[in-house]
N, C-alpha and C positions, 0 to 999 in steps of 0.2 A: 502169260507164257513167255520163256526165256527169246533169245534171238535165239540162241544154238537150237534148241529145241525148236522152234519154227523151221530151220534150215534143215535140222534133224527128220524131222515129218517130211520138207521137200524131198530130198532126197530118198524119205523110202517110199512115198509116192515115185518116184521116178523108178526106182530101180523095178516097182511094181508092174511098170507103165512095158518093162524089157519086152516081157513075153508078148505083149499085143504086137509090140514093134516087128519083132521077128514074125510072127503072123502075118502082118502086114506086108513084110516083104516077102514072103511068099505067096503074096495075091490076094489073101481074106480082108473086103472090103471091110466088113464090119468088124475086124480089128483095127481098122484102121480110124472109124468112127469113134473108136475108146480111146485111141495114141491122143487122136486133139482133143478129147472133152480131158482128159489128164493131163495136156497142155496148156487146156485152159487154165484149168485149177490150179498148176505150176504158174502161171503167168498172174492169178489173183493175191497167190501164197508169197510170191517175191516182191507184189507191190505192199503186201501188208507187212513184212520185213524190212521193206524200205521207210516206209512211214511209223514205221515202230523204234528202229535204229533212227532217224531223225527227230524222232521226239524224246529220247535218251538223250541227242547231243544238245536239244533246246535246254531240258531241265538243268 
């Protein structure tokens, strides 16, 4: 898979991630349970972008 295309996926995971947000601040705890497991997944997806873009600049 490309970089863009990785950053492509993050970001519509994230945009996907809006509506729990907004959930969330209006009180529903268990949207707020989905914001950080799609946090997580955003925090796994940018280390695998990182080590992916670093091993392009090794080659």
């Amino acid at each position: 898979m490309s970089v863009e295309a990785m950053v492509q996926a993050m970001i519509d995971d994230l945009t996907a991630a809006l509506g729990d947000a907004a959930k969330h601040d209006k009180g529903n705890s268990a949207a707020g349970t989905r914001v950080r497991k799609a946090m997580q997944a955003c925090k796994a997806a940018a280390q695998d972008v990182r080590v992916q873009v670093q091993n392009d600049k090794s080659a």
